[in-house]
Backbone bond lengths (Angstrom), bond angles and torsions (degrees), N, CA, C in turn:
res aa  C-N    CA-C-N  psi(-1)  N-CA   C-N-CA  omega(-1)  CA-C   N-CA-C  phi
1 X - - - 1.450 - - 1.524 110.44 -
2 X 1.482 122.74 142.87 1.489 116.16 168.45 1.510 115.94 -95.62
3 X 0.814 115.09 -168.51 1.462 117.55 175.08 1.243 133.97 -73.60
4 X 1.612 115.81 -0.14 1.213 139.24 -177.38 1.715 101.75 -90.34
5 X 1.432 110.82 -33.95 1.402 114.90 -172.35 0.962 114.29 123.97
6 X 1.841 117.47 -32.63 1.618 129.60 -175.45 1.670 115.84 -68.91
7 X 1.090 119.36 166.83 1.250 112.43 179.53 1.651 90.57 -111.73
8 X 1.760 100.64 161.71 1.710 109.84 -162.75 1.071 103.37 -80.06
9 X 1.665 99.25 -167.79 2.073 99.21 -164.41 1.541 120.57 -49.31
10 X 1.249 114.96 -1.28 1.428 110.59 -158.15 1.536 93.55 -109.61
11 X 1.364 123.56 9.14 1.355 142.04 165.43 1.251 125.02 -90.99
12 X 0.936 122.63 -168.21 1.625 133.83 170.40 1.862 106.44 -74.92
13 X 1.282 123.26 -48.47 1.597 112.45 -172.75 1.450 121.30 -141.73
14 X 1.349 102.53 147.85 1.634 101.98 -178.74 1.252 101.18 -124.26
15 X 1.731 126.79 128.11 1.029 134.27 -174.77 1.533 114.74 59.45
16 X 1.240 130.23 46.84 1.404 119.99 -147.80 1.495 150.66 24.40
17 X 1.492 96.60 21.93 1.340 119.93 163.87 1.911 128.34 -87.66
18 X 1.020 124.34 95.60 1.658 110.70 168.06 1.716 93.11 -30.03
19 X 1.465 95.14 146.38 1.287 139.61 -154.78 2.056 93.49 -99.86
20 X 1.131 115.39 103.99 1.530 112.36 -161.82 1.623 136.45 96.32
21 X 1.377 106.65 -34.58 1.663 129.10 -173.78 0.983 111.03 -39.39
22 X 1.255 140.76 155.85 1.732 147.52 178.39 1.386 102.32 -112.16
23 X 1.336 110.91 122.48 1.356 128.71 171.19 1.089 112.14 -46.28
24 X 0.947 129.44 -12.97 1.940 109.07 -172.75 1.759 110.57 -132.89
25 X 0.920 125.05 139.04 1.644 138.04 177.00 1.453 90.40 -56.99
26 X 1.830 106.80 129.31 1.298 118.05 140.16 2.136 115.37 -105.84
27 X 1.423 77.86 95.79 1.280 100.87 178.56 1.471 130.39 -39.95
28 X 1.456 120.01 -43.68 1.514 144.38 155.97 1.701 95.70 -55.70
29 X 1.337 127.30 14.38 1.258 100.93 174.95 1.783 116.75 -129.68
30 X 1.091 143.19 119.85 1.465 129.69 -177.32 1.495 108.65 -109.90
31 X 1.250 112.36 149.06 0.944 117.57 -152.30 1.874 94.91 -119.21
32 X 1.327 123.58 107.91 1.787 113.39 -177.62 1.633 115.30 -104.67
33 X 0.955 105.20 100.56 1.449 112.67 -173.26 1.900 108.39 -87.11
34 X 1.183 137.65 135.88 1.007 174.04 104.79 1.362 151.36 159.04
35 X 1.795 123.05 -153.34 1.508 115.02 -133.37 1.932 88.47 -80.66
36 X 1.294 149.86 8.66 1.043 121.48 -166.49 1.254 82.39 -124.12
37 X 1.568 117.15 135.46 1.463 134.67 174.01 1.541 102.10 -44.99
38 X 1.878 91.21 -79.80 1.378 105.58 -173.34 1.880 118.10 -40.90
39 X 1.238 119.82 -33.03 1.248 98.77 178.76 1.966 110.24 -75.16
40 X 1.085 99.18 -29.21 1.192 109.89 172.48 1.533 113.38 -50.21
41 X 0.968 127.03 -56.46 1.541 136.23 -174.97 1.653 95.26 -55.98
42 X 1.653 98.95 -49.06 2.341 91.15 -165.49 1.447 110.06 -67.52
43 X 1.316 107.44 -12.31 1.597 112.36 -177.58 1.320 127.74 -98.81
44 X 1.391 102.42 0.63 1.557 133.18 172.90 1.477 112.50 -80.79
45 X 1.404 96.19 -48.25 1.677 120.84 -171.80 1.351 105.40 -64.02
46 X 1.305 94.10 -51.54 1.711 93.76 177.11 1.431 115.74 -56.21
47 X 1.279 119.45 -81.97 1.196 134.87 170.01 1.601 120.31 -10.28
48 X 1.440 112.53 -46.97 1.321 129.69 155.55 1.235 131.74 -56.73
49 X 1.445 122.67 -34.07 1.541 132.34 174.63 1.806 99.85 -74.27
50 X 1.006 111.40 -11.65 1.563 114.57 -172.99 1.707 97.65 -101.00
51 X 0.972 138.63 -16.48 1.727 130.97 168.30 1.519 91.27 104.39
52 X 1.664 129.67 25.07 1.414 106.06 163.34 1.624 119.61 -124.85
53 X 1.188 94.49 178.34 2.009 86.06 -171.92 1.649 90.52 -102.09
54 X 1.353 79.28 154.62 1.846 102.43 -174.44 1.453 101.53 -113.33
55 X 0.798 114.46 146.53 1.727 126.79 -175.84 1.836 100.27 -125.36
56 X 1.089 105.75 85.74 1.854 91.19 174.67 1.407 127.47 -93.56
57 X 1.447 129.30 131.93 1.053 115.05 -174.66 1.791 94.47 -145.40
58 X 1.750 102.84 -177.61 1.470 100.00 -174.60 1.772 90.35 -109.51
59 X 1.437 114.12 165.57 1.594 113.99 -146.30 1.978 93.65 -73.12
60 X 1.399 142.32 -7.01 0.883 142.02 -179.19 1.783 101.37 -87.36
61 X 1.440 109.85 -74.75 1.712 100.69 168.87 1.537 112.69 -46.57
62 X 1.451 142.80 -15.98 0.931 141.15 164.09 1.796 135.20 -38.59
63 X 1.457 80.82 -66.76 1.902 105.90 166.73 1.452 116.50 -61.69
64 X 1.039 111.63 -35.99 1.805 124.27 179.21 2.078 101.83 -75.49
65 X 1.443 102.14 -28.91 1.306 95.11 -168.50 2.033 111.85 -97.32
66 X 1.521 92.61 -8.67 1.725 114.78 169.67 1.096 105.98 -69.07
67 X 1.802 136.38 -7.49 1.489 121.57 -164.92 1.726 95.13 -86.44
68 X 1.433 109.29 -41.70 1.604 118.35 -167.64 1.781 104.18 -86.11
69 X 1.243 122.15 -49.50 0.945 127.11 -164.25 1.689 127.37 -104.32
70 X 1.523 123.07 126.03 1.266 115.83 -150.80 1.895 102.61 -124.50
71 X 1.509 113.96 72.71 1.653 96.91 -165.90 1.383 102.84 -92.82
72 X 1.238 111.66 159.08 1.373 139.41 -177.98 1.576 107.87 -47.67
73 X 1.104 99.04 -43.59 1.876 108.17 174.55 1.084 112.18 -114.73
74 X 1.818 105.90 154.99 1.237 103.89 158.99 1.433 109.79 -123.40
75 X 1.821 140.20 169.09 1.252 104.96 166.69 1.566 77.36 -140.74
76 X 1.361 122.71 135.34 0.846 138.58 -179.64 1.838 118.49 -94.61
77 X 0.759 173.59 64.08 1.591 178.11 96.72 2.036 102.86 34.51
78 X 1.148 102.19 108.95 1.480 124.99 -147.21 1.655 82.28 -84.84
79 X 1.049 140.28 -61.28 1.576 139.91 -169.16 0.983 90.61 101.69
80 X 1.092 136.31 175.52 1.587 173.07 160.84 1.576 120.54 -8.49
81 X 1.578 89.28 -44.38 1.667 74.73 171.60 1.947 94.19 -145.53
82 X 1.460 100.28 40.44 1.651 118.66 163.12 1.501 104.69 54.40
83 X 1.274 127.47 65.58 1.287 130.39 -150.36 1.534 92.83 -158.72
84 X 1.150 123.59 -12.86 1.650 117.66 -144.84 1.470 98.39 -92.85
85 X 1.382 136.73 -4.47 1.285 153.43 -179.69 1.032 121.55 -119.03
86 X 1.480 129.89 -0.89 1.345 123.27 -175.86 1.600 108.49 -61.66
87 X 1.008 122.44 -22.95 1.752 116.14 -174.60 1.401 99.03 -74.04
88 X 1.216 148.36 14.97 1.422 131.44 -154.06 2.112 80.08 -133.49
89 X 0.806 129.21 -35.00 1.525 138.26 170.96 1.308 113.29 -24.00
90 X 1.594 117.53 -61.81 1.415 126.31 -174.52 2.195 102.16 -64.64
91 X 1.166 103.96 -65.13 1.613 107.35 172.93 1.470 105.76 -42.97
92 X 0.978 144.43 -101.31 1.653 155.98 143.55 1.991 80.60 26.66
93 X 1.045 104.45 -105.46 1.790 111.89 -161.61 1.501 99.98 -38.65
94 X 1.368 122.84 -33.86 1.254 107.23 170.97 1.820 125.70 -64.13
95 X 1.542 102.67 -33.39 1.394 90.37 -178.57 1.605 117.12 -77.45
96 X 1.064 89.00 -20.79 1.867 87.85 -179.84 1.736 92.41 -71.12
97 X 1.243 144.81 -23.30 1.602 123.29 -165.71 1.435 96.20 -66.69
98 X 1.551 133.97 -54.90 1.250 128.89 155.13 1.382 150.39 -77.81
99 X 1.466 95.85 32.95 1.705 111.01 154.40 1.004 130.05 -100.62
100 X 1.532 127.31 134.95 1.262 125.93 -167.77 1.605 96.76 -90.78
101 X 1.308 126.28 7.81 1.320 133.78 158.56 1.288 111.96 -96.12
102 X 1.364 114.30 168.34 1.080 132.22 -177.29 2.052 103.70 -98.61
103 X 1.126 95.87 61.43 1.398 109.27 -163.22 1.581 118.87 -145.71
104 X 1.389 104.36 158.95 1.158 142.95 -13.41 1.386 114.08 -66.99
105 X 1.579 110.02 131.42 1.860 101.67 167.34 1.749 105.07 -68.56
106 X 1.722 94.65 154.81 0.964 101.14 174.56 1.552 106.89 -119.61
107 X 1.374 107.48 171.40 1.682 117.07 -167.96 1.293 108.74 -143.75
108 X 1.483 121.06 95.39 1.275 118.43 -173.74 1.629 99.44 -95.63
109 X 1.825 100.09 126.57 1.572 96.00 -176.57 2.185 96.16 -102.36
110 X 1.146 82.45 117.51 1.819 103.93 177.98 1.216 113.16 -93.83
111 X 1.805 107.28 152.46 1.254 122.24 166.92 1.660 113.23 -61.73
112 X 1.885 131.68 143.15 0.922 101.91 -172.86 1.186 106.98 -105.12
113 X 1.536 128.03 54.99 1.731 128.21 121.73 0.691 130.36 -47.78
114 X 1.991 115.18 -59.08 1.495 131.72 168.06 1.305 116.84 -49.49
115 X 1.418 125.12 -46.36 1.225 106.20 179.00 1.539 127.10 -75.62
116 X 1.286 116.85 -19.88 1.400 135.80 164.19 1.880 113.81 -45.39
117 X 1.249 109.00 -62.44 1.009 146.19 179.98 1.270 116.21 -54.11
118 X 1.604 135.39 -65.13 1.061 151.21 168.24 1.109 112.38 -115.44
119 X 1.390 158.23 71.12 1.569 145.96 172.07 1.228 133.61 -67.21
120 X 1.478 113.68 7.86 1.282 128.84 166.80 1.247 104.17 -91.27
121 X 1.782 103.50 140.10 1.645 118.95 -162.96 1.817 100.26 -89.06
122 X 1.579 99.99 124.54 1.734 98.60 -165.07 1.803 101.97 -57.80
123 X 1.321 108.88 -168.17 1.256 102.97 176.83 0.909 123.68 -96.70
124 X 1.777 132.26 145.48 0.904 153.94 -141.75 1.863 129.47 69.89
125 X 1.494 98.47 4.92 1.541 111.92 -155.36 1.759 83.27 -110.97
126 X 1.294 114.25 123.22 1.690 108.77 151.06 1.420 128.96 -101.08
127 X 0.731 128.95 40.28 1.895 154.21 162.93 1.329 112.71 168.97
128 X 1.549 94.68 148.58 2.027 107.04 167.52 1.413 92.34 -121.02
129 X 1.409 104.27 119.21 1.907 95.11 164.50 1.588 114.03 -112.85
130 X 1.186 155.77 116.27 1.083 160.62 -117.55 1.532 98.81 -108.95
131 X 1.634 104.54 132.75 1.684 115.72 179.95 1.586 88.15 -62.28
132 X 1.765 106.88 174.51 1.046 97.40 -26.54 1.582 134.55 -89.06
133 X 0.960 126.45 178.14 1.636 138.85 -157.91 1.555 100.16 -67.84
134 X 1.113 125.59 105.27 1.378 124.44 153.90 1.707 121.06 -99.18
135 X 1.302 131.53 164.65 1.455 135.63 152.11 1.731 114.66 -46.57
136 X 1.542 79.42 -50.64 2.212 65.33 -172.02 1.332 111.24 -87.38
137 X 1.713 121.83 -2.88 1.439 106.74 151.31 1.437 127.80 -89.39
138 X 0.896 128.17 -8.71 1.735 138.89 171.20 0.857 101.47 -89.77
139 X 1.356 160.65 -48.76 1.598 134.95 -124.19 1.645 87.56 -115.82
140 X 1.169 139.70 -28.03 1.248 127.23 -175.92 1.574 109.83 -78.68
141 X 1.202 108.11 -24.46 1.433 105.51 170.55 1.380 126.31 -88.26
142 X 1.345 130.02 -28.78 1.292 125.05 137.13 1.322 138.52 -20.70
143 X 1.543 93.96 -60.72 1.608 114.17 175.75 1.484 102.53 -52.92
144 X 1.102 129.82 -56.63 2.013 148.87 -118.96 1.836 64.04 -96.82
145 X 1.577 139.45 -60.38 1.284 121.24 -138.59 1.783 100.08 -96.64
146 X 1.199 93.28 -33.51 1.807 93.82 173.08 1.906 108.03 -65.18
147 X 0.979 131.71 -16.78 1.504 138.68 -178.37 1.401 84.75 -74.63
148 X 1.465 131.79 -70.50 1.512 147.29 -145.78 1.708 87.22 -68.39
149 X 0.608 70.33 -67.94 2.204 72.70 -156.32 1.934 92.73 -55.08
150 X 1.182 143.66 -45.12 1.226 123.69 169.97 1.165 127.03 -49.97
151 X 1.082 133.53 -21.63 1.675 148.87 172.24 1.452 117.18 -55.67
């Protein structure tokens, strides 16, 4: 570990940078992170009816796939008790320190206890929209954060 907290090149970050990452948001790209296929697949679908590419992965192939690839979104799928992504938080906050965007937004999709419960988006998260996953609750928020961060 260095003194930053990160572990060295043979880690995940140098200087709080992912180790490889491309400076700039590819916006046309979303990125769906988690452990249940099937939600993975409906959030793909969506994402796709909207003209963008989905990148799905589970939140471990995720971090490995943040070194090459830099999309505009992220949408994270919390599991069960919205926890199932927290390792992807530290990478994520790192790429936004060197974006001159306000990017990548992230999209934590929550149980709707959590959102009941707390409806403020934790930090680093810019919306929680509550499973389950529909079109007319996802796609406007996608839209609303991909508008924001292109600006």
């Amino acid at each position: 570990m260095t003194k930053s907290g990160h572990e060295p090149a043979s880690g995940r970050f140098t200087n709080a940078v992912p180790l490889g990452a491309p400076l700039e948001p590819d916006f046309s790209r979303v990125l769906v992170v988690g452990r249940s296929p099937v939600n993975r697949v409906v959030v793909s679908k969506i994402i796709e009816k909207s003209g963008l590419k989905p990148i799905s992965e589970t939140p471990e192939a995720a971090a490995k796939m943040l070194r090459s690839v830099f999309p505009g979104t992220v949408i994270l799928d919390g599991g069960a008790d919205n926890r199932d992504c927290e390792g992807l938080m530290a990478w994520l906050a790192s790429l936004r320190s060197v974006c001159r965007h306000d990017a990548p937004s992230v999209i934590l999709l929550a149980t709707k206890s959590h959102c009941e419960a707390d409806p403020a988006p934790l930090a680093g998260v810019d919306a929680v929209v509550a499973k389950p996953i529909t079109t007319e609750l996802l796609q406007p928020v996608i839209d609303r954060l991909l508008e924001r961060a292109r600006q």
